[in-house]
C-alpha positions in Angstrom: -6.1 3.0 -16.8 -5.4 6.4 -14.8 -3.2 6.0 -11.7 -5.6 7.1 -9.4 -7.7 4.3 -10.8 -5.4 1.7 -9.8 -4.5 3.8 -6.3 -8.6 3.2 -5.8 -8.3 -0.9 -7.0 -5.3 -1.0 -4.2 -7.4 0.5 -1.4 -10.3 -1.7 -2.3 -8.2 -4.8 -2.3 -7.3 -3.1 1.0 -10.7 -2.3 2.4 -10.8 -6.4 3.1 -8.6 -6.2 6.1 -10.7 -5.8 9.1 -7.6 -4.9 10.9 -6.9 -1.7 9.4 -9.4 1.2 10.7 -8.8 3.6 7.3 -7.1 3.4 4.2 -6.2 6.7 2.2 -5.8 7.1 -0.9 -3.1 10.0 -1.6 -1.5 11.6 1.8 -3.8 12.3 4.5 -3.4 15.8 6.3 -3.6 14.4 9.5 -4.0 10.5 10.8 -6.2 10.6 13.9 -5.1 7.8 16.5 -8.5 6.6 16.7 -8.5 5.6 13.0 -4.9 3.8 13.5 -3.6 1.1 12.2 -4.2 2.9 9.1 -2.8 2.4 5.6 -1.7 5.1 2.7 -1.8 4.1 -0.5 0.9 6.9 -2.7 2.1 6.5 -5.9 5.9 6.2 -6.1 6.3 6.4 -9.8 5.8 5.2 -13.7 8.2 3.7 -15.9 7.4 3.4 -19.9 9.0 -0.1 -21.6 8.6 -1.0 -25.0 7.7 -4.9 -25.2 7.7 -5.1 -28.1 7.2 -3.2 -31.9 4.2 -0.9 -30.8 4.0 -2.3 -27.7 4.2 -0.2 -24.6 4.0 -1.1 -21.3 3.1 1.6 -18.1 4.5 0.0 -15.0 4.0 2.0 -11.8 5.3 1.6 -8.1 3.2 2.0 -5.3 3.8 2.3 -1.9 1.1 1.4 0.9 2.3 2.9 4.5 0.8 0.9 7.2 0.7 2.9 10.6 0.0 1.2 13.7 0.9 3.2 16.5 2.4 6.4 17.1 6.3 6.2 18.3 5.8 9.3 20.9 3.6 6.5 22.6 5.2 3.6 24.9 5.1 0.9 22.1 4.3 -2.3 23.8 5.2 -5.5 22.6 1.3 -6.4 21.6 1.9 -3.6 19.2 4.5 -5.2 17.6 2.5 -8.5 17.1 -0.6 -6.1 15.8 1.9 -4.3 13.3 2.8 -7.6 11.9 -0.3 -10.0 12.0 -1.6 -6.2 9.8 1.4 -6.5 7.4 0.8 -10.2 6.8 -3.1 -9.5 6.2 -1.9 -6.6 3.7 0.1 -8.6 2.0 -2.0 -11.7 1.5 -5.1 -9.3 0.8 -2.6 -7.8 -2.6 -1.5 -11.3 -3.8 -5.5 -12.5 -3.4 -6.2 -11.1 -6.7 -2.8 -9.7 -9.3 -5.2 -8.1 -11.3 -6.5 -5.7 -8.7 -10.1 -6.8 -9.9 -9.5 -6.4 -13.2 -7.8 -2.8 -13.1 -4.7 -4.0 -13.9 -2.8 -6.4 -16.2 -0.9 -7.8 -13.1 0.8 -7.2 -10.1 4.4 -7.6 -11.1 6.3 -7.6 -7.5 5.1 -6.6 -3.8 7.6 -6.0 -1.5 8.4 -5.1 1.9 11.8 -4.8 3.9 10.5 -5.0 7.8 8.9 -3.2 10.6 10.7 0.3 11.1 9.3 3.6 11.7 7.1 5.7 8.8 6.0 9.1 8.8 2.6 10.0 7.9 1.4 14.2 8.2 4.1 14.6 10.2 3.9 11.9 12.8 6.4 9.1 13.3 4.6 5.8 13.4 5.9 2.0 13.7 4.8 0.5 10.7 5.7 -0.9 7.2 5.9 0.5 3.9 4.7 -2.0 1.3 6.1 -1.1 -2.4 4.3 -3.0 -5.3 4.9 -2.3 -9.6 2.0 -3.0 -11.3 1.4 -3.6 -14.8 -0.9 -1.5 -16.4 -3.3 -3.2 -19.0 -2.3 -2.8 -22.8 -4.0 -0.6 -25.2 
């Protein structure tokens, strides 16, 4: 399974919260307010482990950006709510199915440390960054 095959899985998994207006796969060049909140799915990284003798394992991290409003904006407090009734959608929308339908062997661990402030092309947004390691299916 190619890593842009899983990005896609993610955004699909994604594409069922109504809340979110756009979901990218890779960096957009620009994020438009009127397709806010918005999520960017990226791929943090990939880490080989041997399981066991001839048995490999890919396991890559993923982050998902979720941008809800730009901070140059007054941010009011309904934001807030929107940014986190959109995090807890994202993250019930990943755990739904931990084999992204099918494309991988599991999702090993989503996380996510709080609202804060993401940039996306540029543009500081409130938001959360999700990170997730998925397990790749074996050979």
């Amino acid at each position: 399974m190619s890593t842009t095959m899983l990005m896609s899985a993610i955004a699909a998994a994604l594409s069922n919260v109504t809340a979110l207006k756009r979901v990218y796969v890779h960096a957009p060049a620009s994020a438009p307010t009127a397709n806010l909140p918005c999520a960017v799915v990226l791929h943090s990284g990939t880490q080989v482990r041997q399981h066991s003798a001839g048995m490999r394992r890919f396991e890559h991290t993923f982050t998902v950006l979720l941008a809800i409003a730009p901070t140059a904006q007054d941010v009011p407090a309904v934001r807030h709510a929107q940014a986190m009734q959109v995090h807890d959608d994202v993250l019930n929308a990943l755990s739904a199915d931990f084999s992204l339908g099918g494309a991988a062997d599991h999702i090993a661990e989503i996380r996510s440390d709080g609202m804060g402030v993401i940039t996306i092309a540029g543009v500081e947004h409130i938001g959360y960054e999700v990170r997730m390691t998925v397990i790749e299916k074996g050979a």
